[in-house]
Structures are given as structure tokens and as C-alpha cells.
N, C-alpha and C positions, 0 to 999 in steps of 0.2 A: 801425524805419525805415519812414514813410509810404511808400505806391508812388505815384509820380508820374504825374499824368491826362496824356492827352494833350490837348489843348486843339482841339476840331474846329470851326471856324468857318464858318462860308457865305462863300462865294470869293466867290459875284456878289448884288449890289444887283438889288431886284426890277424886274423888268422890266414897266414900267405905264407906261401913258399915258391922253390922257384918252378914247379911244374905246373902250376895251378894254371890254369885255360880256360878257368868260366870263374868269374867272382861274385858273389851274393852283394845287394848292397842296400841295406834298411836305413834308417833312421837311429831310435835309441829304444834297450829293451824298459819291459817296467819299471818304476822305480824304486819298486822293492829291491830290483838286482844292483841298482846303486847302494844300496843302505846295508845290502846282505841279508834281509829278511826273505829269506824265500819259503818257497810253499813245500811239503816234502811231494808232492809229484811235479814241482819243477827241475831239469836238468840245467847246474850252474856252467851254461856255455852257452853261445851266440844264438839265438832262436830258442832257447829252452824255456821260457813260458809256458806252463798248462795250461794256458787261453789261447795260447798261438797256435799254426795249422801246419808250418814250415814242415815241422818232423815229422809230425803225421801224415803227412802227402806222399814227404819221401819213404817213409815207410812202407806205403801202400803201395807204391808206384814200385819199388826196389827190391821188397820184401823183406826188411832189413831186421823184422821181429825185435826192434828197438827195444829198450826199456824207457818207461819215464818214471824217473825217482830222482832223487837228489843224492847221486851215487858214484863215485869214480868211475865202476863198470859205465851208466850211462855216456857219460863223458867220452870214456875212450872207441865205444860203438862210435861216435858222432866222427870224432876226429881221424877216426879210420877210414870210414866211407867215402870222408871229404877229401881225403888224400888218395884214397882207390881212385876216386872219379874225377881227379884231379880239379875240385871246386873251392876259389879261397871263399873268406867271407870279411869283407871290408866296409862295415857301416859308414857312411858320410859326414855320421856328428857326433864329434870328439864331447860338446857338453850344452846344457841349454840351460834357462830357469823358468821356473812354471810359479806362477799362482798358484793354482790348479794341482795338485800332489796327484797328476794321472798320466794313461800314454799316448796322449791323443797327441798327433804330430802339430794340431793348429795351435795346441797351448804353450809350442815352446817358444822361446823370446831368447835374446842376446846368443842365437845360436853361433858356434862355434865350429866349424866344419874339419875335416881331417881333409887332407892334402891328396884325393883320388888320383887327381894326373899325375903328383909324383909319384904314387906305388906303381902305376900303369909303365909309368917311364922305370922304376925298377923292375918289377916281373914283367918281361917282353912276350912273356908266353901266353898273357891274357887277350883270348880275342872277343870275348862278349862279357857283358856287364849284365845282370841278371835284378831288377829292380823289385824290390816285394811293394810296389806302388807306383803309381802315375804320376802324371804331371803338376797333380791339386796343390796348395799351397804347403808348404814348408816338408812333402814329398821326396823320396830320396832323389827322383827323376828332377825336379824342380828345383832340390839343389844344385846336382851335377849341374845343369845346364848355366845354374851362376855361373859357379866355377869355369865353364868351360869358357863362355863369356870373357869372363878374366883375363885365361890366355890369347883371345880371338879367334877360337873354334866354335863349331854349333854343330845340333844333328839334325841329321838329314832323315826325312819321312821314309822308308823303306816299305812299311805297311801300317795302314791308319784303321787296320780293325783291333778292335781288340783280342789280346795283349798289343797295344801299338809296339812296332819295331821301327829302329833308328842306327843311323851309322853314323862316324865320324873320324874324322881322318887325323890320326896325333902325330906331328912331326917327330923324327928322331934324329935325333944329332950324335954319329960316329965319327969320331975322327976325324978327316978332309971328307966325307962324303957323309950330306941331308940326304935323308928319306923320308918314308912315312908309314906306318902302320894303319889299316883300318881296323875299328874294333865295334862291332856291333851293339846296341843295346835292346834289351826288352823288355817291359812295362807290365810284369806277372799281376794279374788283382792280386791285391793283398792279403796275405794267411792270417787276418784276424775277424772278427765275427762285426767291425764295425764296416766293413764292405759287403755284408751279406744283402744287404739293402741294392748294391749297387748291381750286385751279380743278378740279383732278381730282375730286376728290369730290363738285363741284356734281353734283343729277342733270341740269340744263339741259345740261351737259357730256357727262355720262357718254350721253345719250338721244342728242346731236347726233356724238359720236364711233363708239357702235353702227351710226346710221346710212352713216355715212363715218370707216371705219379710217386715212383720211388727214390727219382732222379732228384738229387738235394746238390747245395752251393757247394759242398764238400767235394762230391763227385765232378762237380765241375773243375774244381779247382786241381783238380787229381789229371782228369783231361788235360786242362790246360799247359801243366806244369811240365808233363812226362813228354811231349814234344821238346822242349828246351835242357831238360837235367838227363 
């Protein structure tokens, strides 16, 4: 008897428009937000997990006195900010299936990606890609880089410390006249508590926690982010 996948799909259409300048790019949220069970302090929009750190960062970082509840108000703080600050948010994978009923990016199978270069090639006003993960396997970074493959692009090392940055150069075709766009990428550790492991071992971490025993992954993560958003 075959075991039956569970089928996890992306609950929300990306959220772009045409000012947008910096794009968010994960993976898939839990999958309770495929099924519609959510938690009431989860917010039902892109990063709205009460496990996740996305909104909490920016909150901190912006002082956005957000709400987390499962609320229309939630919602539309979210959607506002990301249009003040002109950020879309464009996950990489349309749908996967898991053994596993969880959100680890290694359990997804028959993944199914959404089309990044073509939104890239529709909003011309994006010039950095904002990755909530590395390059590790089945990673939003480790997709693109399929992808990019595909068309005969790659990126280019810009900076190999952590957050790694990277560039790439997308052709554009106007009319009688090619060019090209470059669009940066950056490799954020990821706003979920299963990189906490990973942030500890940085020595940037380890050096800035010796100095303040009250310095935790959070605060790092608050650091890291607020150069980039």
C-alpha cells in the first residue's frame, strides 16, 4: 500500500505591485495555513506564523507596534508597511508533498516552484531579493539558483560572510534594444527557531554574546535584518 502525500500548497498569491524594490522570498508557510487551521495569534498573511520571527524583527526594527492575532486589523498593518517600504513578498514554491505533516523545507518532495524571473521580468523596479534562508537544500536561495540555471544565469559572490550576498545580471528585452538589469541577492538566517542552532555557532554571535550575556539569536537577528529592510 503506497502512503499517501499530504499535498501542501501556498495559501496566498504573492504579494507584488509595481513599486515594490526589495522582495521577500521563503519557501512555504505551515501547513496549517494550507488546511486553514490557524492558531488565533497567528496573522492569515505571508510570514504570519506565531513560530515565525519575520514580523517580529520588523516590528522591532521599525516600531510598527504590530498586532499578532488572527484579525483583519493585523492583516492590513502588514500590508501597509510593505507598500510604505516598498517590499513585495514572492515565495518560490507554488506546492510540495510531505510525508511528514510539518515545515521543514528538507521534507518537501515533487516541489513545484513559482516562476521568480518572470515576476522579476514583470516588476522592473526590483533590485534585491531578500532570501529568509541559504543555500542548504530545498532553501529558497538553492531554488532560485535552479531556476536561474534554467535560463543560463548564476550568482555571483559579492560577499561570502554571513548573510552571503550575491548578484546577477537578468537580460531585458525592449523592443530593438537588449540590456540588462542587475539585481542583488541576500541570504538573511532564517526567522524560524530551527536556525537558532546555526546562529549560535557563528563566531560574529558567539563574540557579540560574550560581550552582553543578554545578547540572544533574536537580537541578532534584529541586527542583521535592519541593514537590509
Amino acid at each position: 500500500m503506497s502512503l499517501e502525500l499530504f499535498k501542501h500548497t501556498h495559501p496566498y498569491e504573492p504579494f507584488l505591485f509595481p513599486e515594490a524594490t526589495k522582495l521577500i522570498v521563503g519557501t512555504l508557510p505551515p501547513p496549517r495555513f494550507t488546511t486553514g487551521e490557524l492558531r488565533r495569534e497567528d496573522v492569515d498573511f505571508c510570514y504570519g506564523s506565531c513560530n515565525g520571527m519575520l514580523w517580529p524583527i520588523l516590528d522591532r526594527i521599525f516600531a510598527l507596534n504590530l498586532k499578532f492575532e488572527n484579525t483583519a486589523e493585523a492583516i492590513e498593518q502588514r500590508e501597509r508597511f510593505l507598500r510604505k517600504q516598498k517590499i513585495g513578498v514572492c515565495d518560490i514554491v507554488q506546492s510540495a508533498e510531505r510525508e511528514k505533516i510539518d515545515a521543514s523545507d528538507l521534507g518537501m518532495q515533487n516541489v513545484i516552484l513559482r516562476d521568480l524571473v518572470g515576476y522579476l521580468n514583470k516588476y522592473p523596479n526590483i533590485n534585491t531579493l531578500l532570501f529568509t534562508g541559504g543555500n542548504s537544500k530545498n532553501g529558497p536561495e538553492y531554488f532560485f539558483r535552479r531556476q536561474l540555471k534554467e535560463h543560463g544565469l548564476g550568482l555571483k559572490v559579492l560577499s561570502d560572510e554571513v548573510p552571503r550576498i550575491h548578484q546577477f545580471e537578468l537580460p531585458v528585452a525592449s523592443s530593438a534594444v537588449e540590456k540588462s538589469r542587475f539585481i542583488k541577492t541576500v541570504s538573511l538566517t532564517a526567522p524560524s527557531g530551527a536556525a537558532n542552532r546555526a546562529v549560535g555557532s557563528l563566531p560574529l554571535y558567539k563574540d557579540l554574546k560574550s560581550k552582553n550575556p543578554e545578547f540572544n539569536t533574536f537580537d541578532f537577528r534584529v541586527m542583521q535584518y535592519r541593514e537590509f529592510f
